[in-house]
C-alpha positions in Angstrom: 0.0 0.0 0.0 1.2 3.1 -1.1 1.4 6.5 0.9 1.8 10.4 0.0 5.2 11.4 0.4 5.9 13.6 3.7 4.9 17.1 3.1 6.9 19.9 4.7 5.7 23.3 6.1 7.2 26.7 4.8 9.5 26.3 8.2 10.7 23.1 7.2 11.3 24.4 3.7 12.9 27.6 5.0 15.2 25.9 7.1 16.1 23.2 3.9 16.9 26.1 1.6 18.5 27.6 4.6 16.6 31.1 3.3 14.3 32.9 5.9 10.0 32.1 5.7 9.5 35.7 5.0 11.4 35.2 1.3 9.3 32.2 0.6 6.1 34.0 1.3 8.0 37.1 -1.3 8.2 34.2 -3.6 4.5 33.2 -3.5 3.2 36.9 -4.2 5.2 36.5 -7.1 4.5 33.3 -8.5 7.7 31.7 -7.8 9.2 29.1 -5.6 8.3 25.1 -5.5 4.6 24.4 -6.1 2.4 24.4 -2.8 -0.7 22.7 -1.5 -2.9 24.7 0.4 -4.8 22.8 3.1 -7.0 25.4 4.8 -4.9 28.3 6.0 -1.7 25.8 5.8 1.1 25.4 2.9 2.4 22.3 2.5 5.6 21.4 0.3 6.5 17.9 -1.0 9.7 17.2 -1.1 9.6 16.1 -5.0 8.2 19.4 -6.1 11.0 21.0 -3.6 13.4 18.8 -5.7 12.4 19.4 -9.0 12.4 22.8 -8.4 15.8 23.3 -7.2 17.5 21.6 -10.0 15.4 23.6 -12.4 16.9 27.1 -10.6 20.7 25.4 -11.1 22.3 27.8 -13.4 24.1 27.5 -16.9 27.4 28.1 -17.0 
């Protein structure tokens, strides 16, 4: 039986991308950042979106 992966909150995610909550939030406002699931007045991150993501910010050299 399969399960959802573990979903992080924006202080977990913070702390990961060792950036502070109050950029992540800048992010949102701005359409950027991993893709989040809103579950009532909670964000929620999974850690594949957070992944995919971060490999898709690496830059070109």
């Amino acid at each position: 039986m399969g399960g959802l992966e573990p979903l992080w909150d924006i202080t977990e995610l913070a702390g990961y991308l060792g950036i502070p909550v109050a950029t992540i939030y800048d992010w949102r406002t701005h359409g950027k950042g991993p893709t989040a699931y809103r579950f009532g007045k909670h964000l929620k991150f999974a850690l594949s979106d957070v992944r995919d993501w971060v490999v898709a910010q690496r830059e070109r050299a």
